[in-house]
N, C-alpha and C positions, 0 to 999 in steps of 0.2 A: 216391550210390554205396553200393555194398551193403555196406563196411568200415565208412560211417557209422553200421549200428545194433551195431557190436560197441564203439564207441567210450564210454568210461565218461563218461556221463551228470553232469552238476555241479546240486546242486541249492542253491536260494539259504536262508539259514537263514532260521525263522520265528520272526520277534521279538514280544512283547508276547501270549502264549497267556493270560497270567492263571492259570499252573497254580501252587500253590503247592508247592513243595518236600515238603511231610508228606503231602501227600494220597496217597503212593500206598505201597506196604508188600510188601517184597519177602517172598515165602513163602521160608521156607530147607529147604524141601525138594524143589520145581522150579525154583526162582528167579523166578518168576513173577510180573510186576508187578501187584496188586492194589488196589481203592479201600480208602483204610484204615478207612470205611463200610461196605464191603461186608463186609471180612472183620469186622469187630466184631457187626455184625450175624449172621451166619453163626457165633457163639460161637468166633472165631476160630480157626474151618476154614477151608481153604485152600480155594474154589471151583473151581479148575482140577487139584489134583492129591488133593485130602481130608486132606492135613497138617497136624499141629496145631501152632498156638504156643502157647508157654507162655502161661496164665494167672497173675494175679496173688491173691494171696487175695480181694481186694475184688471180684472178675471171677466169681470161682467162686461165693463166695457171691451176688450177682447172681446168679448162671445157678439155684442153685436153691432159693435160699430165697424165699418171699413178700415181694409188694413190702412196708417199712415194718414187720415183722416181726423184724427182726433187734435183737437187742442185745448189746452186746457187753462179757464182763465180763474183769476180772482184768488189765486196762490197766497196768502195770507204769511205776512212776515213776523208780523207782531201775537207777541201771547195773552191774553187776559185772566186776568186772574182778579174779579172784582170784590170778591170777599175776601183774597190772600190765604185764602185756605191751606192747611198746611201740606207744603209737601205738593203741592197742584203744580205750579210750575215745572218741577223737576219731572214728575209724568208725562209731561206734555211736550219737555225737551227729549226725555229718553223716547218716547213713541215717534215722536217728528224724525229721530234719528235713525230709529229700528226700522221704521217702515216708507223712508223717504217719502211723506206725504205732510201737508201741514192741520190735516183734520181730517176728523170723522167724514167727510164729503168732498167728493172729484168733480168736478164743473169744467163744464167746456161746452163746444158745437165742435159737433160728429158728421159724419152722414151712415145712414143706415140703408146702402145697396143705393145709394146715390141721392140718397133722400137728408137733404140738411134738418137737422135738429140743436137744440139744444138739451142737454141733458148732462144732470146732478147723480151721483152715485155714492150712496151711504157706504158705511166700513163697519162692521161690530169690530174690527183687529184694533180701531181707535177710540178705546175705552166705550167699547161696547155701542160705539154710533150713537153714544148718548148726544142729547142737542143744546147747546150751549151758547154765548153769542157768538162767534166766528160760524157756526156750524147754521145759527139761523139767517147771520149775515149772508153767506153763501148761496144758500137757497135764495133767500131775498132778490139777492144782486142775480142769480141764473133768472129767475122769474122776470124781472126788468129790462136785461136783455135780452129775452123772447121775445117781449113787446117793444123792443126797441127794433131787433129786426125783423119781426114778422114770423116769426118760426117756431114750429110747435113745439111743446117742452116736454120731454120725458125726465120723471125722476125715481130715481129707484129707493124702494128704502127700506133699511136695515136695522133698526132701534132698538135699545132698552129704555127709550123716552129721554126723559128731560134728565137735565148734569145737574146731580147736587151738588159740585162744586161750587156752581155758581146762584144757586139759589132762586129766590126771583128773577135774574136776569134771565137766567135761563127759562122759565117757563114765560117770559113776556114775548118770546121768539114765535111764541106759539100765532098770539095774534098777531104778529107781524106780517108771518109767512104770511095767516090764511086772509087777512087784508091784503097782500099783494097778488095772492091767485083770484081775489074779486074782482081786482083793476085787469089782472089780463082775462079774466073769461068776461068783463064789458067789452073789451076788443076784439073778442069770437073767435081766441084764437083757441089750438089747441092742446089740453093736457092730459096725458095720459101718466096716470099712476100705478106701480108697479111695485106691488107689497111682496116683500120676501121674507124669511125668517129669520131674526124674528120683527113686527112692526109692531111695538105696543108705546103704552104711556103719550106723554105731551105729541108724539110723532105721528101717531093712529088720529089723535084727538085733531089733529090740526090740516095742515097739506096733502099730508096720505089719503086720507077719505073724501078729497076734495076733488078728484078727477074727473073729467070729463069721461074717459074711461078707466076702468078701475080692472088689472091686471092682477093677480095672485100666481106664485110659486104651488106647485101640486103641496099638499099639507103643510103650508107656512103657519104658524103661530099669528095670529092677529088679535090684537086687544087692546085694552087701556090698562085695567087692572088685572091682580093674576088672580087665581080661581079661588086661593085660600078668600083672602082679601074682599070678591065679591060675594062670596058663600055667607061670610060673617055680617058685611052688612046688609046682603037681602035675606036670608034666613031663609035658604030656600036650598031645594037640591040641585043642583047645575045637570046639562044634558050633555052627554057625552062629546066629547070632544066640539064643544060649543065655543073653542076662539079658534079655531083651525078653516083654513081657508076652504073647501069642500061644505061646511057646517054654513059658513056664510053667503056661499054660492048661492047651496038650498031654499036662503031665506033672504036673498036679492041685496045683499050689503053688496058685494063684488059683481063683476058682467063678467071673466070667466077664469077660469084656470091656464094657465098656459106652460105644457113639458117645455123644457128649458133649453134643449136642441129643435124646439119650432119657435121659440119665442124671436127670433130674427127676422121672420117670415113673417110672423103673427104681427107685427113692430111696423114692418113695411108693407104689407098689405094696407092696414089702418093709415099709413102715412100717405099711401096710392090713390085709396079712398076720398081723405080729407084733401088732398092737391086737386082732386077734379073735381071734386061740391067747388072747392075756391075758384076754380081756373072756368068751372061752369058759372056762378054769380057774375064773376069777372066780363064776363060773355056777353 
């Protein structure tokens, strides 16, 4: 009968596929089920819509440092906890253990396609890449040995700003940092900063915006405060996606965007560049 093809169809489940559970990765910005192969591969782009996931520091430096090239220095053994806030320590043991790292930030000298660098690399997976004092120590001490050896400094960064855990300490990091990137840009050397998603608060406010060139993630988040927050204190309507890195392109905060499978190229090119200005002065 002809009512039999409107009739809703029963289909019997299919047991025993052998798929396991991890294998697949949903993109959080079509939803889209992907191999979790395929998108690691893909430098974790989303192959059906181009959306990025966040990277982790060990991820990034992968993506562009030389294999076997990297070393990493200023490993930090000691915890701080200078307000004793509660419960801070034991965060800071269990993350140091989940993610074999000792902070929010990886430091070392890389090379990049044979190009020596120094270069710093945020974490949001260590409470949010918030900055704290070890996390502004870090930067500090990478900044210092740029100018100690000559060598230009990438840093990459990942932020929700400043650690209230630590209160003032932590936002004093701020002028720290960006008095130490004064003392190495009097020495000509160079920095390139390199904002990803997301770079706001104390982190935006200080080192991050202080590059010599200024790199952005295709639609990274960039700000200090968040949109509620500035809405209320300026009493104004905000413009569409006005802290995203495209928005601040348009209006010369950033010098460019870089997809994230050319950003290696994009890295050592600027590095090829800035060796023959030098090795021409030299001259």
């Amino acid at each position: 009968m002809i009512l039999d093809h409107f009739r809703r169809k029963k289909y019997k489940a299919v047991k025993n596929l052998n798929i396991q559970p991890d294998i697949l990765i949903q993109c959080p910005e079509c939803s889209a089920m992907i191999l979790k192969s395929e998108m690691f591969d893909n430098h974790k782009v989303c192959p059906s819509c181009g959306g990025y996931m966040k990277m982790n520091a060990r991820e990034r430096i992968n993506l562009i440092v030389d294999k076997d090239t990297f070393i990493e220095y200023f490993r930090d053994k000691h915890l701080r906890d200078p307000l004793k806030f509660p419960k801070y320590k034991e965060k800071q043991l269990e993350l140091r253990k989940k993610l074999n790292q000792d902070e929010a930030v990886i430091c070392g000298i890389g090379k990049i396609n044979d190009h020596k660098a120094v270069i710093a690399v945020m974490d949001t997976q260590f409470m949010m890449g918030s900055m704290g004092t070890i996390v502004g120590e870090k930067i500090t001490k990478s900044i210092e040995l740029s100018i100690k050896k000559k060598l230009p400094l990438i840093i990459f960064t990942a932020s929700g700003g400043a650690r209230m855990q630590e209160g003032m300490f932590s936002l004093m990091q701020m002028a720290k940092t960006s008095q130490a990137i004064a003392k190495h840009n009097e020495k000509k050397l160079l920095y390139i900063s390199v904002l990803t998603d997301p770079t706001t608060g104390g982190v935006s406010a200080s080192f991050a915006n202080l590059g010599d060139i200024i790199i952005a993630e295709k639609n990274a988040l960039i700000g200090f405060a968040g949109q509620r927050v500035i809405k209320q204190v300026t009493g104004t309507t905000l413009p569409e996606g006005f802290q995203r890195a495209e928005f601040l392109l348009n209006h010369g905060l950033i010098d460019i965007i870089v997809e994230r499978h050319n950003l290696k190229k994009t890295l050592t090119d600027i590095l090829l560049i800035h060796n023959h200005i030098q090795n021409t002065k030299k001259g």
